[in-house]
C-alpha positions in Angstrom: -55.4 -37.2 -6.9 -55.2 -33.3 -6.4 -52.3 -31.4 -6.7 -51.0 -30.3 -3.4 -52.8 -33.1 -1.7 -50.9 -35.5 1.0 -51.1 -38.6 -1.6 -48.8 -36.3 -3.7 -46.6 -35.2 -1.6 -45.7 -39.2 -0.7 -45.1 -39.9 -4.5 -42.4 -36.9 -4.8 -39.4 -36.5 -3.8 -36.8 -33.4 -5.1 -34.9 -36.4 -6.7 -37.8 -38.8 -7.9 -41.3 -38.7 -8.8 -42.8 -42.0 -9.1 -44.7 -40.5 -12.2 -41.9 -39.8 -14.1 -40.8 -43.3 -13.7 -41.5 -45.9 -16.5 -43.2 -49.5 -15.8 -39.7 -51.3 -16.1 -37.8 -48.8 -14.6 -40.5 -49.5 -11.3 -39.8 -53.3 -10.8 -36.5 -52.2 -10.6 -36.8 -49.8 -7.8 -38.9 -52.0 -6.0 -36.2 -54.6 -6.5 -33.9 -52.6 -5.1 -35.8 -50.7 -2.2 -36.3 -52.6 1.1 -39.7 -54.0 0.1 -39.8 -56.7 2.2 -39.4 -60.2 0.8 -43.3 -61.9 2.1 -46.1 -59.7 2.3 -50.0 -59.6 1.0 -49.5 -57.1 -1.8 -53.3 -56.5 -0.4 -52.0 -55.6 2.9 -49.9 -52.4 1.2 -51.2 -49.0 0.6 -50.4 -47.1 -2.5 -48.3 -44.7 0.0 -46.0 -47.5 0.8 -45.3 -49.0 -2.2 -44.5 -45.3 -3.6 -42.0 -44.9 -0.7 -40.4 -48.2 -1.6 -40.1 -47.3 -5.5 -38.3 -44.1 -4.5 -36.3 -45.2 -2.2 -34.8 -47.9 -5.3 -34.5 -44.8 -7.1 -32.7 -42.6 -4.9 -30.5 -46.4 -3.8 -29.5 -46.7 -7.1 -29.6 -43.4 -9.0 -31.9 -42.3 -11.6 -29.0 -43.3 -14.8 -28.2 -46.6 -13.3 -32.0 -47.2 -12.6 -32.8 -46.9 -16.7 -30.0 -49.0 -17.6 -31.1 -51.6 -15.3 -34.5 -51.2 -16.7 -33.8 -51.4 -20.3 -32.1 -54.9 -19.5 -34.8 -56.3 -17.8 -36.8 -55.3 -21.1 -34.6 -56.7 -23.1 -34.5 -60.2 -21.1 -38.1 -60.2 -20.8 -38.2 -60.2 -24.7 -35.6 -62.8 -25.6 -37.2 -64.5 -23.1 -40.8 -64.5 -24.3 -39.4 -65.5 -27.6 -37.5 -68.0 -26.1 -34.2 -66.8 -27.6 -32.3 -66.3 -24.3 -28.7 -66.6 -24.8 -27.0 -68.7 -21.9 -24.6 -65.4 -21.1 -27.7 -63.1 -21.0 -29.5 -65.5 -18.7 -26.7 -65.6 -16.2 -26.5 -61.7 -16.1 -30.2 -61.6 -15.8 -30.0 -63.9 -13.2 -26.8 -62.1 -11.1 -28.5 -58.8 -11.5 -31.8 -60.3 -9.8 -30.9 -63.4 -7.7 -34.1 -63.4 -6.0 -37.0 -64.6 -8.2 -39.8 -64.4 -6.4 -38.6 -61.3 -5.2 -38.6 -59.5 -8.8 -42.0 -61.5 -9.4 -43.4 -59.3 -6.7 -41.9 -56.1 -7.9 -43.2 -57.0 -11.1 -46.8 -57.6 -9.8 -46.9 -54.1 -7.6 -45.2 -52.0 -10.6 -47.3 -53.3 -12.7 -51.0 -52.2 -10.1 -48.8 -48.8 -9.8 -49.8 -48.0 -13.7 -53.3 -48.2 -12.7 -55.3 -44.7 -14.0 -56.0 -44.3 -10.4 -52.6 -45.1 -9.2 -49.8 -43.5 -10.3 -49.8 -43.3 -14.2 -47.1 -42.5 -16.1 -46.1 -39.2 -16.9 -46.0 -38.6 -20.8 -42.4 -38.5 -20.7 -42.3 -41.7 -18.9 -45.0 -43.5 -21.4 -41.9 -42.3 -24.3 -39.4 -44.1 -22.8 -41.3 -46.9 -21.6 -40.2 -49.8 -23.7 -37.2 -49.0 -24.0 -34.7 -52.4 -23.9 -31.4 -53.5 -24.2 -29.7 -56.3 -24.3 -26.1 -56.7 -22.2 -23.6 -58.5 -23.9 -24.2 -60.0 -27.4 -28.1 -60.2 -28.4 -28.7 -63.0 -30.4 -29.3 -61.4 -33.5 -25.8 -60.2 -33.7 -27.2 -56.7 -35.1 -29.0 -57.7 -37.7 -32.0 -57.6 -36.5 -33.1 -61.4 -37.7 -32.4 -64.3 -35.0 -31.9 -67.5 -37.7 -34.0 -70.5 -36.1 -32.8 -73.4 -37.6 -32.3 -74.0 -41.2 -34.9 -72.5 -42.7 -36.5 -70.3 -40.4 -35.8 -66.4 -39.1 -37.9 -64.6 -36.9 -37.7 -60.7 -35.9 -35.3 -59.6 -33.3 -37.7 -59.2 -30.4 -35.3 -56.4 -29.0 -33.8 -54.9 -31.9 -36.3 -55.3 -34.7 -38.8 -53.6 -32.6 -37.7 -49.9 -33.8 -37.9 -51.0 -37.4 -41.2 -52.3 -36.8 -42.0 -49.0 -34.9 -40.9 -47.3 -37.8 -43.0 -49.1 -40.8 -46.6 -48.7 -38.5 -45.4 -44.9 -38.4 -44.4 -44.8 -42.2 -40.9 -43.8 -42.0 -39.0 -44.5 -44.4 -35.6 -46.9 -43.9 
């Protein structure tokens, strides 16, 4: 895509460029735009599906937007480690009622990442990952979630930055 060229000038906005946006942080503007519930994601040009992520942006504002993004993160990684605390669930599941919904934000986010698409900007791919989790994370802080009596495994949300740290050779 050339600078200056029409595709680009459907992807920014003064307020949001999809680029700048993380992967995360792009389900959650298409959750919020007015992507339309049923529709071949086949069907949709790259054009519309920008519009839709911005307009979720601009909807719910750029700070709100990360915050939002960084608990779906943080879901999807209890989750995946099946660690999901009932109260975390229920938040999850108030913040995005509509499953199949989010499924299908999830699925056009992720074909916006796409080389060709709209990749992320280098300050996007730094804060991409980023997660949270609201309310009490099961690990309590300590960045081990005890599994029965003899068993701990890794925080999937909070022991990810002491992992990040010992592959980069920090020191703790």
């Amino acid at each position: 895509m050339m600078p200056g060229s029409n595709e680009t000038a459907l992807l920014v906005r003064p307020s949001v460029a999809v680029t700048e946006l993380t992967g995360d942080e792009r389900v959650v503007a298409l959750y919020a735009s007015d992507m339309p519930d049923r529709f071949r994601s086949s069907s949709v040009d790259k054009s519309q599906v920008a519009a839709w992520i911005v307009q979720g942006a601009e909807h719910i504002g750029l700070e709100e937007l990360r915050r939002e993004a960084a608990f779906f993160y943080g879901h999807r990684l209890l989750e995946m480690s099946r660690v999901v605390p009932v109260d975390v669930q229920a938040r999850h599941e108030q913040r995005f009622p509509k499953a199949r919904r989010l499924e299908k934000a999830e699925s056009l986010a992720a074909a916006t990442k796409m080389p060709n698409w709209m990749p992320m900007a280098p300050e996007a791919m730094a804060r991409n990952g980023a997660a949270e989790v609201e309310g009490g994370c099961p690990c309590g802080g300590t960045q081990s979630i005890k599994v029965g009596n003899a068993f701990a495994l890794v925080c999937p949300v909070h022991g990810r930055a002491t992992a990040r740290q010992n592959r980069a050779g920090v020191a703790l």
